[in-house]
PDB file of N, H, CA, C and O in Angstrom:
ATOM      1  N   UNK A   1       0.840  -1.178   0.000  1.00  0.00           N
ATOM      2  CA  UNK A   1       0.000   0.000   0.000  1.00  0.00           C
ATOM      3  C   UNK A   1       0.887   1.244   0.000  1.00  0.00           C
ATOM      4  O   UNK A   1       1.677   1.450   0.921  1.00  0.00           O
ATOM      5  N   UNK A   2       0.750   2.075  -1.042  1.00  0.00           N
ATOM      6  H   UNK A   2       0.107   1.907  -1.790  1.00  0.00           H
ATOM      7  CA  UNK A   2       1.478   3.330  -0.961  1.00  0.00           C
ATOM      8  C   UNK A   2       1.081   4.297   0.479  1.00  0.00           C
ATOM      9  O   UNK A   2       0.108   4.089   1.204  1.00  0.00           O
ATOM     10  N   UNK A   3       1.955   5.222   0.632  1.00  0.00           N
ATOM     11  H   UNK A   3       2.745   5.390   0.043  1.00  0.00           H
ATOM     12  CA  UNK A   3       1.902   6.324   1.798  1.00  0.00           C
ATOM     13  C   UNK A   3       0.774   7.357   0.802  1.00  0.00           C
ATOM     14  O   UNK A   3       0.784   7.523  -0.417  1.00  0.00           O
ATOM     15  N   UNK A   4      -0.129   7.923   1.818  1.00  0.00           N
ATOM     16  H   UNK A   4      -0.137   7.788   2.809  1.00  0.00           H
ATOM     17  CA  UNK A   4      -1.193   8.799   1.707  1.00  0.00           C
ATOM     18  C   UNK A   4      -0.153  10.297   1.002  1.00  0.00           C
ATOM     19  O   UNK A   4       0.608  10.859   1.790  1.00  0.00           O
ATOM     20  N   UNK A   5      -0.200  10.582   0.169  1.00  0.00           N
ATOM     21  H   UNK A   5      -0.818  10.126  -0.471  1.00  0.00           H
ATOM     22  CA  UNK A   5       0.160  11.719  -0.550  1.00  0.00           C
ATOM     23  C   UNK A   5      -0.347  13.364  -0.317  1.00  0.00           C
ATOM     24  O   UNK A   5      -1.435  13.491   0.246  1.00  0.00           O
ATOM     25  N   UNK A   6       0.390  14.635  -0.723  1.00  0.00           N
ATOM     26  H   UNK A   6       1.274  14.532  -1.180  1.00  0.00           H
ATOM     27  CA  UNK A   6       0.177  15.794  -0.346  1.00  0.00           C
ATOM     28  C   UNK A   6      -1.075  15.636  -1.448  1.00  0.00           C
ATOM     29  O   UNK A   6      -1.523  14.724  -2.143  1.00  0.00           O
ATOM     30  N   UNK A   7      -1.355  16.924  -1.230  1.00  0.00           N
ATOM     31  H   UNK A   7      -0.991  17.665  -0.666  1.00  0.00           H
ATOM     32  CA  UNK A   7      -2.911  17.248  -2.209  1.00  0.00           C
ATOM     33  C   UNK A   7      -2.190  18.409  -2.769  1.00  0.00           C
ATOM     34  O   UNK A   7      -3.014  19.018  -3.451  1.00  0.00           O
ATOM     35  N   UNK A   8      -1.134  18.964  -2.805  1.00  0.00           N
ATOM     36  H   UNK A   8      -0.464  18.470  -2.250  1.00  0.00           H
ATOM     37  CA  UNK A   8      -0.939  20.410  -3.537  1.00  0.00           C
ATOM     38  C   UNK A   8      -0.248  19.632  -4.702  1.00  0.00           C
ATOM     39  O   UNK A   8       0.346  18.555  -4.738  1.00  0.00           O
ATOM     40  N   UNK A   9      -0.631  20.846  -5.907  1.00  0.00           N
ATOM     41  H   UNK A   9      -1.114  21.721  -5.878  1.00  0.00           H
ATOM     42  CA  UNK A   9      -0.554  19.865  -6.966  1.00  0.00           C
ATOM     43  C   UNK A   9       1.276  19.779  -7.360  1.00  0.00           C
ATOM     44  O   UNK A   9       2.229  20.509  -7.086  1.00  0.00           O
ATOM     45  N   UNK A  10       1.099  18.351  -8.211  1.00  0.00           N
ATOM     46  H   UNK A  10       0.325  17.758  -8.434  1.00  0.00           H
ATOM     47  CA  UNK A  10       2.725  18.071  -8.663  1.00  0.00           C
ATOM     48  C   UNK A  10       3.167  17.559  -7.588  1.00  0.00           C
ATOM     49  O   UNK A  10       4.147  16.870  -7.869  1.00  0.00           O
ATOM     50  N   UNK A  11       2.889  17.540  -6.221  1.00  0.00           N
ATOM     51  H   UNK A  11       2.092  18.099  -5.993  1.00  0.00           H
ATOM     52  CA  UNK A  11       3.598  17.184  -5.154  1.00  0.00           C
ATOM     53  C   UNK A  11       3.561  15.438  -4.713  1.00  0.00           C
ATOM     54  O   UNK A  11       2.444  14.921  -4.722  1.00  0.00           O
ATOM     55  N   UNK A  12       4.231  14.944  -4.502  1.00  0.00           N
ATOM     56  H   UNK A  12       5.139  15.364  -4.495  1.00  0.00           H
ATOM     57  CA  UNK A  12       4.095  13.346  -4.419  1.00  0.00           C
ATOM     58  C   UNK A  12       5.123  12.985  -3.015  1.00  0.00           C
ATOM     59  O   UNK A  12       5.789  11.950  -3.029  1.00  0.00           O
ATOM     60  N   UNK A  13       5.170  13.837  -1.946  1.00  0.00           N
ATOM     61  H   UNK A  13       4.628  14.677  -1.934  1.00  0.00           H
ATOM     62  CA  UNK A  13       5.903  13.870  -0.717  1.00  0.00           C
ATOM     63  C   UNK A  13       4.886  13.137   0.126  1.00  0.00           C
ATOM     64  O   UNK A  13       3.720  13.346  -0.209  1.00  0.00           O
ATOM     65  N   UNK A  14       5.028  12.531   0.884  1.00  0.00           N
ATOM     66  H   UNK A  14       5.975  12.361   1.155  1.00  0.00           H
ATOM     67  CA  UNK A  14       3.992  11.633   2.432  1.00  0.00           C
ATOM     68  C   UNK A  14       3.562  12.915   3.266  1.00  0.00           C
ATOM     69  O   UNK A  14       4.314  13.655   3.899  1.00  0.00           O
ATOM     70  N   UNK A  15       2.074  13.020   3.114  1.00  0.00           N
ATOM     71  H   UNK A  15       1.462  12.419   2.600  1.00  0.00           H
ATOM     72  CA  UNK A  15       1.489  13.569   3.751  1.00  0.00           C
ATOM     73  C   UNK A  15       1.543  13.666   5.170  1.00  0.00           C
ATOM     74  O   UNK A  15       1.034  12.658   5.659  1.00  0.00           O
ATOM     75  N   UNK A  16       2.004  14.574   6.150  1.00  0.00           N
ATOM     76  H   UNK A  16       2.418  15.394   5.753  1.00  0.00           H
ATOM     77  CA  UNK A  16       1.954  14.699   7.190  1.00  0.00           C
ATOM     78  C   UNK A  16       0.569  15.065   8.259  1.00  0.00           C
ATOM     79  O   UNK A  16       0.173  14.562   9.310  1.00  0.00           O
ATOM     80  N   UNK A  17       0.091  16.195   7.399  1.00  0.00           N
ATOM     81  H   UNK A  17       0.413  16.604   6.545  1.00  0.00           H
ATOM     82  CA  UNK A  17      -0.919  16.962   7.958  1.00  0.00           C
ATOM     83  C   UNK A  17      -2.346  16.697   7.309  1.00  0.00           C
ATOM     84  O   UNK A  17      -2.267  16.571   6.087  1.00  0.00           O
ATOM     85  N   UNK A  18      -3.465  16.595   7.759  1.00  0.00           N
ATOM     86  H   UNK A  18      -3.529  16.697   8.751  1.00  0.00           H
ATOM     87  CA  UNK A  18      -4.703  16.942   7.735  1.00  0.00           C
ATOM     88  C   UNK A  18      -5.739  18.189   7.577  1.00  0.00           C
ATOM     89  O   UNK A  18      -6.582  18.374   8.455  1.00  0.00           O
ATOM     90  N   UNK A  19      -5.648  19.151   6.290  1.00  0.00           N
ATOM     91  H   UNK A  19      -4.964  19.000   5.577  1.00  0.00           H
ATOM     92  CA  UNK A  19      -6.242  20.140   6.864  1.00  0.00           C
ATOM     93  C   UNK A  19      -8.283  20.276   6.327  1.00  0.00           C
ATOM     94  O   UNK A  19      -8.874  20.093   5.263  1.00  0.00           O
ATOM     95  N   UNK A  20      -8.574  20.539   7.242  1.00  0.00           N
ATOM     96  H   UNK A  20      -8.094  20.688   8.107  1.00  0.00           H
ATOM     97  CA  UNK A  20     -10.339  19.911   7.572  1.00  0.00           C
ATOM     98  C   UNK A  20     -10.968  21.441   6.992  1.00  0.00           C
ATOM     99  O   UNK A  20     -10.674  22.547   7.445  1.00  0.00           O
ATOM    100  N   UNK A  21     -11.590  21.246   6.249  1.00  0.00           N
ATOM    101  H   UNK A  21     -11.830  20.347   5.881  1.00  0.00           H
ATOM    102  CA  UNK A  21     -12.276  22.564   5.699  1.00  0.00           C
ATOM    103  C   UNK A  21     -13.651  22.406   5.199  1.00  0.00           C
ATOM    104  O   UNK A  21     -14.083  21.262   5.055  1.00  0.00           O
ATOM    105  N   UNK A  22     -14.228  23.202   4.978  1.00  0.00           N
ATOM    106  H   UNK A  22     -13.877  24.131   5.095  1.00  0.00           H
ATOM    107  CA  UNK A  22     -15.723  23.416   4.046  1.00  0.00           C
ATOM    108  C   UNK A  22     -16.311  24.426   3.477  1.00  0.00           C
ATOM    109  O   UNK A  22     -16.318  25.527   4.027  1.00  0.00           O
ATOM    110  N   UNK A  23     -16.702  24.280   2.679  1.00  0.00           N
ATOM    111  H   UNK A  23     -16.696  23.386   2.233  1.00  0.00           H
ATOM    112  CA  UNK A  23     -17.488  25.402   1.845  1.00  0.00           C
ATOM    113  C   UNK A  23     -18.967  25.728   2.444  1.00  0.00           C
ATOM    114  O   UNK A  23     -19.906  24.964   2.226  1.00  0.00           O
ATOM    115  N   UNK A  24     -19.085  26.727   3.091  1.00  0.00           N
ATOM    116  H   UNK A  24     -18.322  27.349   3.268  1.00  0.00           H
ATOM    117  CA  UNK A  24     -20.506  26.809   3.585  1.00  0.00           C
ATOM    118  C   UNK A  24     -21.349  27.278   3.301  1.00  0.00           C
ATOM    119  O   UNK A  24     -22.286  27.531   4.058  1.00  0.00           O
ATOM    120  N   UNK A  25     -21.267  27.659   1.630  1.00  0.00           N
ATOM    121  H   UNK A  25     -20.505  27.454   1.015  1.00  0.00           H
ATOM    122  CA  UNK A  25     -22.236  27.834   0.709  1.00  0.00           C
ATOM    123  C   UNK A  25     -22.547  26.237   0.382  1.00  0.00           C
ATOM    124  O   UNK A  25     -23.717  25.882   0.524  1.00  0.00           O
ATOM    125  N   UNK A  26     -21.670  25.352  -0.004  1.00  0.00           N
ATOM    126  H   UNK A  26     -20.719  25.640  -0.119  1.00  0.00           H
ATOM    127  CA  UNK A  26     -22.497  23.810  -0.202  1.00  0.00           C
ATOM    128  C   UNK A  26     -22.567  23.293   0.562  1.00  0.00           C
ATOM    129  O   UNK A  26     -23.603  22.629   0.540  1.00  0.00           O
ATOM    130  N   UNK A  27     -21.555  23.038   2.051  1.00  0.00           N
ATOM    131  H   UNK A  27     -20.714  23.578   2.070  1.00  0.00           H
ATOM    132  CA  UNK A  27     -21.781  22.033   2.807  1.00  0.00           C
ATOM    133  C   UNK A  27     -22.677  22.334   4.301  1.00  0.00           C
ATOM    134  O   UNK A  27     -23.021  23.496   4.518  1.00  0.00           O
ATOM    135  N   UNK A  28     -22.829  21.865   4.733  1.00  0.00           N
ATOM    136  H   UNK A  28     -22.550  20.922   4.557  1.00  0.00           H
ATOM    137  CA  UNK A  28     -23.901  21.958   6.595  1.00  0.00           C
ATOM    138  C   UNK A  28     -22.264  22.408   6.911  1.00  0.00           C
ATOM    139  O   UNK A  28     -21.247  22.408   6.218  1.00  0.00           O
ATOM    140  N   UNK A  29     -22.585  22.813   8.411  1.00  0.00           N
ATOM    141  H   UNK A  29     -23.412  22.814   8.974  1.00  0.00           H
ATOM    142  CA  UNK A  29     -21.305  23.537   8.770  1.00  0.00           C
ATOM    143  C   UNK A  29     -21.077  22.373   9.885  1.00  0.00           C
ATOM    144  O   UNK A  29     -20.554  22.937  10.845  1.00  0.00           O
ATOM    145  N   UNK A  30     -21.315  20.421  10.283  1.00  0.00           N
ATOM    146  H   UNK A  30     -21.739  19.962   9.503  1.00  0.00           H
ATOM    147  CA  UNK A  30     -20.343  19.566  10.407  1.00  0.00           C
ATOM    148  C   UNK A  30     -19.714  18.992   9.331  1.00  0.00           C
ATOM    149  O   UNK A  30     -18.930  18.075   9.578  1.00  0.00           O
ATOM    150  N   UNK A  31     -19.829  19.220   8.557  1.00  0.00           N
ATOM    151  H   UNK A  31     -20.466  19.964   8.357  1.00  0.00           H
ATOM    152  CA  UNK A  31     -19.582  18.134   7.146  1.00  0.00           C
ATOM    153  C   UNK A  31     -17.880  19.044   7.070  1.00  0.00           C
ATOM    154  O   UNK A  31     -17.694  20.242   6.858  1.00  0.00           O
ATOM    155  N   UNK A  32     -16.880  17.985   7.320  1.00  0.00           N
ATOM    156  H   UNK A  32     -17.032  17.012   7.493  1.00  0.00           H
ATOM    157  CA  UNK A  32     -15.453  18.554   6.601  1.00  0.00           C
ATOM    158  C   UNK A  32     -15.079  17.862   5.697  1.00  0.00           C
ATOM    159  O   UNK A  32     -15.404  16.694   5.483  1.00  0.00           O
ATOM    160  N   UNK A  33     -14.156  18.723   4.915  1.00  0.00           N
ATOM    161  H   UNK A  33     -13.893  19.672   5.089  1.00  0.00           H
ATOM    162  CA  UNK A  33     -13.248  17.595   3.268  1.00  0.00           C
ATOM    163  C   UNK A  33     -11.923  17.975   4.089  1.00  0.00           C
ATOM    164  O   UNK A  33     -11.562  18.796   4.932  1.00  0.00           O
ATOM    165  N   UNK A  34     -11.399  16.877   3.339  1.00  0.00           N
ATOM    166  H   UNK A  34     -11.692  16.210   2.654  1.00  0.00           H
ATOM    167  CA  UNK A  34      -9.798  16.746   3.679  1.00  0.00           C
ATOM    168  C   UNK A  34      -9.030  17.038   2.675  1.00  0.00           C
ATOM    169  O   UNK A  34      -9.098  16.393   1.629  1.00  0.00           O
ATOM    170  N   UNK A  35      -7.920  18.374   2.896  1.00  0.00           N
ATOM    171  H   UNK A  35      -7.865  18.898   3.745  1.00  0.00           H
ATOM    172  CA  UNK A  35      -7.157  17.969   1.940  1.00  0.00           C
ATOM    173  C   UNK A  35      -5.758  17.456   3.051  1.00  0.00           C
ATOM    174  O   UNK A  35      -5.642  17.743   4.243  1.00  0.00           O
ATOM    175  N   UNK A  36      -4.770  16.593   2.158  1.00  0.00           N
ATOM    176  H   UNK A  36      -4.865  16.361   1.190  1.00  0.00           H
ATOM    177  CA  UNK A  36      -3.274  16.101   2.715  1.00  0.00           C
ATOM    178  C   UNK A  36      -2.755  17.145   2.525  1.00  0.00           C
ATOM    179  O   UNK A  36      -3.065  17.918   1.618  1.00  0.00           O
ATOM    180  N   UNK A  37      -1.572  17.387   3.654  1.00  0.00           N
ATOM    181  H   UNK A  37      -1.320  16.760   4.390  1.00  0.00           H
ATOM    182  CA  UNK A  37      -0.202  18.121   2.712  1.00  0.00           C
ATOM    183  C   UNK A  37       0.645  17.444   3.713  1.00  0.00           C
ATOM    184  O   UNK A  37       0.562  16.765   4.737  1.00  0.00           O
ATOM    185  N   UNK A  38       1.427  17.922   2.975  1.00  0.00           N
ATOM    186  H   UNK A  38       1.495  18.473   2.143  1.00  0.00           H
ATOM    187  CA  UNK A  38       3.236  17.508   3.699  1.00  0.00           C
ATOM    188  C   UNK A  38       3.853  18.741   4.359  1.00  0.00           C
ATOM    189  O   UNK A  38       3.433  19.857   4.054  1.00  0.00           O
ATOM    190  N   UNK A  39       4.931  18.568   5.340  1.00  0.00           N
ATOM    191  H   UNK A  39       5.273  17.661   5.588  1.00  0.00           H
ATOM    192  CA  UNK A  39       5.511  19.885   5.717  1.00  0.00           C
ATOM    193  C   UNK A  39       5.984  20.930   5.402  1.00  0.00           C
ATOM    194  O   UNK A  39       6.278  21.809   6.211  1.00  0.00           O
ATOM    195  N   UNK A  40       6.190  21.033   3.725  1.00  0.00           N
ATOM    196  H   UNK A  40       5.952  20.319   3.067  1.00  0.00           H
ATOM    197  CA  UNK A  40       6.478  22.054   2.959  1.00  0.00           C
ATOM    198  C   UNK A  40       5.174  22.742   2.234  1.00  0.00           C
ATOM    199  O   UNK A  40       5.384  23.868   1.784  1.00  0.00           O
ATOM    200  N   UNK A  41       4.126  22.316   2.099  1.00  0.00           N
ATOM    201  H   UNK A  41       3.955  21.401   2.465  1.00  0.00           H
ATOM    202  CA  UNK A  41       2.795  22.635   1.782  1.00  0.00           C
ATOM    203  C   UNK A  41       1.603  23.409   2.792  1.00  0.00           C
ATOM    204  O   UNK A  41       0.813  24.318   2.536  1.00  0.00           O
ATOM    205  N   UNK A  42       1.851  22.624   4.035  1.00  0.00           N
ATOM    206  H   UNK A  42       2.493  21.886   4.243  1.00  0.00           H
ATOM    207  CA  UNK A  42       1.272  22.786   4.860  1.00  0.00           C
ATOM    208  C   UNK A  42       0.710  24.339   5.067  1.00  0.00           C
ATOM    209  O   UNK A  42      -0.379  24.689   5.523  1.00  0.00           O
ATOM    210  N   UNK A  43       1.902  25.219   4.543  1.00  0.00           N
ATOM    211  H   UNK A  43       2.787  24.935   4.173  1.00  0.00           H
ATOM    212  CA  UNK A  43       1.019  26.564   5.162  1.00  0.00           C
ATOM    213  C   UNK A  43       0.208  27.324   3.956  1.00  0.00           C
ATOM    214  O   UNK A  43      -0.807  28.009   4.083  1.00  0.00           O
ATOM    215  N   UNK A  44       1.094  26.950   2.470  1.00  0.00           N
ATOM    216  H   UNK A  44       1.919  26.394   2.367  1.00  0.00           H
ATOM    217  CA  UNK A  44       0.204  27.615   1.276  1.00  0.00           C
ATOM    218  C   UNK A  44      -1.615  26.874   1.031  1.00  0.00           C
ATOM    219  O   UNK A  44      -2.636  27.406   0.595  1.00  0.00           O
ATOM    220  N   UNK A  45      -1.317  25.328   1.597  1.00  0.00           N
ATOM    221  H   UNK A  45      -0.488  24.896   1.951  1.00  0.00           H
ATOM    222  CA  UNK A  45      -2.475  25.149   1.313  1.00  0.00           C
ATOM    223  C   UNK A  45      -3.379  25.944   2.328  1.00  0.00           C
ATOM    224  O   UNK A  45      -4.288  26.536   1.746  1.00  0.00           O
ATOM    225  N   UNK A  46      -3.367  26.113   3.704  1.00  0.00           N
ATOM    226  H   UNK A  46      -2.629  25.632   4.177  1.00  0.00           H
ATOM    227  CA  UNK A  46      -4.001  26.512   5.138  1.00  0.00           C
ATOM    228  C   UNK A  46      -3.873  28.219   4.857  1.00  0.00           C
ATOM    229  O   UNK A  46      -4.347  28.992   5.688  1.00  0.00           O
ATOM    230  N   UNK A  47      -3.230  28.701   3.685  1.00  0.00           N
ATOM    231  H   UNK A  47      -2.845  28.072   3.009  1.00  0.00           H
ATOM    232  CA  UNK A  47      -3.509  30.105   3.074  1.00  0.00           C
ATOM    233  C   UNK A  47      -4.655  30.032   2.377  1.00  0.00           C
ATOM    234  O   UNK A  47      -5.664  30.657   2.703  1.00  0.00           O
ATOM    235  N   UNK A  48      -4.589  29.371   1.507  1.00  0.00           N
ATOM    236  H   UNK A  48      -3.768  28.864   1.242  1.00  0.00           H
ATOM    237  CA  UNK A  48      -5.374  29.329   0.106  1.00  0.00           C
ATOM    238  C   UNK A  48      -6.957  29.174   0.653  1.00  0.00           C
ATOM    239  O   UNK A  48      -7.978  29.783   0.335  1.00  0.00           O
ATOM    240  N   UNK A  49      -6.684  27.974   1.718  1.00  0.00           N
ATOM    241  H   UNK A  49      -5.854  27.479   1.976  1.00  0.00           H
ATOM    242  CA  UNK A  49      -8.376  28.025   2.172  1.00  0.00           C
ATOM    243  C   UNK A  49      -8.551  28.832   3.134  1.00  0.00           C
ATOM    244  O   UNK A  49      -9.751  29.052   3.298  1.00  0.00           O
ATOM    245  N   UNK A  50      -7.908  29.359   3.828  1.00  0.00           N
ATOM    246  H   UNK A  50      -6.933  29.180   3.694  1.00  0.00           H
ATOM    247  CA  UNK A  50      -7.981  30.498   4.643  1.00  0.00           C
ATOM    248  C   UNK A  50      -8.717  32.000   4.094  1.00  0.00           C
ATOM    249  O   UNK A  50      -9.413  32.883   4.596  1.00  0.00           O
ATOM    250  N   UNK A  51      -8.317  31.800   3.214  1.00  0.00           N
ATOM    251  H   UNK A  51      -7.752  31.082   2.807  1.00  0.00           H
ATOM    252  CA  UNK A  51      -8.218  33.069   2.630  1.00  0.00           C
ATOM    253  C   UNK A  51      -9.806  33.014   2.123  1.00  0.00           C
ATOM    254  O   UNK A  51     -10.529  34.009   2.053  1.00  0.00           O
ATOM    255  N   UNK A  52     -10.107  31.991   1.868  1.00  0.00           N
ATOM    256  H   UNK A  52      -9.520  31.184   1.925  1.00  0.00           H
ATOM    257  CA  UNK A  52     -11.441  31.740   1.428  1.00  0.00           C
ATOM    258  C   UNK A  52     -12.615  31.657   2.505  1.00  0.00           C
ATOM    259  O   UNK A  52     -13.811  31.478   2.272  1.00  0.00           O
ATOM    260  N   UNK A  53     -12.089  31.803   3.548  1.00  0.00           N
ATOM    261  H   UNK A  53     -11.118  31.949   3.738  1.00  0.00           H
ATOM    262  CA  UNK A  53     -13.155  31.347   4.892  1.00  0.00           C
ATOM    263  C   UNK A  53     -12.958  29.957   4.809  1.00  0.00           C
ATOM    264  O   UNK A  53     -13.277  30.539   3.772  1.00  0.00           O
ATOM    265  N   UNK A  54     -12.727  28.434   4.788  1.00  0.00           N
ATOM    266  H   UNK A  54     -12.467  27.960   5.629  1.00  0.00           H
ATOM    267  CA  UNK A  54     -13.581  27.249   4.249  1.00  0.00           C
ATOM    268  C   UNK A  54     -12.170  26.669   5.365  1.00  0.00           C
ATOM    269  O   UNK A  54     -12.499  25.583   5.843  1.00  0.00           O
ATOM    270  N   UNK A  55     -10.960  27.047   5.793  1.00  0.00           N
ATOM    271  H   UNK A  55     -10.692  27.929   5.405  1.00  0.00           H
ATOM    272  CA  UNK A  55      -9.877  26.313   7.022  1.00  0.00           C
ATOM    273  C   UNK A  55     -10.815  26.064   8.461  1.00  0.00           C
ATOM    274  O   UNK A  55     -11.013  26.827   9.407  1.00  0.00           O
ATOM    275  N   UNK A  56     -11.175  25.018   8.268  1.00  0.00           N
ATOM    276  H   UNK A  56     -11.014  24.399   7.500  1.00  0.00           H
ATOM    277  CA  UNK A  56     -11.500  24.488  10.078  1.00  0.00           C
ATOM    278  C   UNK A  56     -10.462  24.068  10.707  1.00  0.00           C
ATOM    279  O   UNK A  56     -10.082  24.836  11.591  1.00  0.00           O
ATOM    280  N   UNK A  57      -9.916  23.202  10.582  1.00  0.00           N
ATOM    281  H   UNK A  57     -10.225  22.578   9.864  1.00  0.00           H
ATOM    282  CA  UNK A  57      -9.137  22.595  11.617  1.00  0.00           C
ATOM    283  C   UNK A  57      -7.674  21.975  10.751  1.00  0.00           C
ATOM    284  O   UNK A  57      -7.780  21.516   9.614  1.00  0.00           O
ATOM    285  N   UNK A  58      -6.477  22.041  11.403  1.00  0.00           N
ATOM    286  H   UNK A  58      -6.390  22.414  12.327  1.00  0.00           H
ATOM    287  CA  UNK A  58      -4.997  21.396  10.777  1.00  0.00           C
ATOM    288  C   UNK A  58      -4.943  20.529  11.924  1.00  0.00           C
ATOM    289  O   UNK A  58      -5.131  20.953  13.064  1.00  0.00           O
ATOM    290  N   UNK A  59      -4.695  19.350  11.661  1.00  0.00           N
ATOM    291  H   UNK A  59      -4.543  19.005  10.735  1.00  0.00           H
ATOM    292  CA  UNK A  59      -4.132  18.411  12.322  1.00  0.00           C
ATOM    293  C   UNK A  59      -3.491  17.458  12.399  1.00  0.00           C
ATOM    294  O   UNK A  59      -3.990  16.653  11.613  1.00  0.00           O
ATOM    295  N   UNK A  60      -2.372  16.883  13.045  1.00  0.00           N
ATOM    296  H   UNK A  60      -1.967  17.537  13.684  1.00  0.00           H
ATOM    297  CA  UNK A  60      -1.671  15.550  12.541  1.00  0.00           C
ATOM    298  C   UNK A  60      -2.177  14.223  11.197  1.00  0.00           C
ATOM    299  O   UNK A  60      -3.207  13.549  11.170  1.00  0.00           O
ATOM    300  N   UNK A  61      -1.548  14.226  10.668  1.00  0.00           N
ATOM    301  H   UNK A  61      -0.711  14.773  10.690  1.00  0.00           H
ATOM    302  CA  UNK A  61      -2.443  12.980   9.722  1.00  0.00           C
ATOM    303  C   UNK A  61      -1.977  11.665   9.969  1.00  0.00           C
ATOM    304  O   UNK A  61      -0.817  11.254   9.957  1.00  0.00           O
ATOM    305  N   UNK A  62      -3.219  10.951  10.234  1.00  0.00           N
ATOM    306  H   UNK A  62      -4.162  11.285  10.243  1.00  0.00           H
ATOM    307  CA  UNK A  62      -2.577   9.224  10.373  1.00  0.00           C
ATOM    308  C   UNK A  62      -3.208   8.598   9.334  1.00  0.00           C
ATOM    309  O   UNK A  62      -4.350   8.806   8.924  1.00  0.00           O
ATOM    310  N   UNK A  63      -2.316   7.745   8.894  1.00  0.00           N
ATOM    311  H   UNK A  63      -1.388   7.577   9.227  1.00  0.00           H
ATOM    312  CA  UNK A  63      -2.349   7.446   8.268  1.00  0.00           C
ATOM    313  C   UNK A  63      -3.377   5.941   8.340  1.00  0.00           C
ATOM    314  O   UNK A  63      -3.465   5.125   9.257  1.00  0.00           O
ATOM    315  N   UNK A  64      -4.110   5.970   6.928  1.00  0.00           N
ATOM    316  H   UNK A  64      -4.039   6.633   6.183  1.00  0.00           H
ATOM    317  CA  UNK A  64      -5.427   4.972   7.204  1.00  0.00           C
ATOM    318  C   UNK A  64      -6.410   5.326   6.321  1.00  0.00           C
ATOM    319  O   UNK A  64      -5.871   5.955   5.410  1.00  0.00           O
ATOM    320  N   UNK A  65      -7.925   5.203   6.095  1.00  0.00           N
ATOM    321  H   UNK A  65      -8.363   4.692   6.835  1.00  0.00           H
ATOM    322  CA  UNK A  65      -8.815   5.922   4.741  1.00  0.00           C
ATOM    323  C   UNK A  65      -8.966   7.406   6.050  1.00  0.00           C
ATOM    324  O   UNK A  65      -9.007   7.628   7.261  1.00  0.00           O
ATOM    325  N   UNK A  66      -9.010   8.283   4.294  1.00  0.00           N
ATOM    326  H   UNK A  66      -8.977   8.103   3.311  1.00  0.00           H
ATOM    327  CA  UNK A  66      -9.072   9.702   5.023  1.00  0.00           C
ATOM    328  C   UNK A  66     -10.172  10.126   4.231  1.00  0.00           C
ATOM    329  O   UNK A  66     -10.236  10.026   3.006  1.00  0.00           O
ATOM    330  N   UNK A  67     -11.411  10.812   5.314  1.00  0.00           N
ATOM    331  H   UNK A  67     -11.359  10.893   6.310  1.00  0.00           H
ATOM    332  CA  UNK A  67     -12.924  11.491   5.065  1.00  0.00           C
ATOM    333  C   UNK A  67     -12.667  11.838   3.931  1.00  0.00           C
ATOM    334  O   UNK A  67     -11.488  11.792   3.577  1.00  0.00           O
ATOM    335  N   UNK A  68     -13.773  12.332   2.926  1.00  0.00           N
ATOM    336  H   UNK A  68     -14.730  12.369   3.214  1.00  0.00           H
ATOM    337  CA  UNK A  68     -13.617  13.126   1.736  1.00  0.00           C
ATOM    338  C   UNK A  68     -14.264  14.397   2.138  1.00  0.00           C
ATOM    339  O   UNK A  68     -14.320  15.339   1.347  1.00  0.00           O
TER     340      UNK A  68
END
């Protein structure tokens, strides 16, 4: 089984982090998506949705099936 991968694109590093977000124009405000990143990603992605309102929560990632 391969290691769980970053989500920023081109990137193919082992995901470290978990960051939990939503759109609350489509989703109920429990419903989170996951994106992966790795430790070099970690803060442009937690910008990008930041910036958008839609960053809930960063957290360690373990590895295992991860929410959509």
């Amino acid at each position: 089984m391969e290691p769980d991968t970053c989500s920023a694109k081109g990137c193919s590093a082992p995901a470290s982090w978990q960051l939990q977000w939503n759109n609350p124009k489509l989703h109920t405000p429990d419903r989170r998506k996951v994106w992966l990143a790795c430790d070099v990603h970690r803060s442009t992605l937690s910008d990008f949705l930041g910036a958008r309102g839609f960053l809930k929560d960063v957290v360690p990632h373990e590895p295992g099936p991860t929410p959509t």
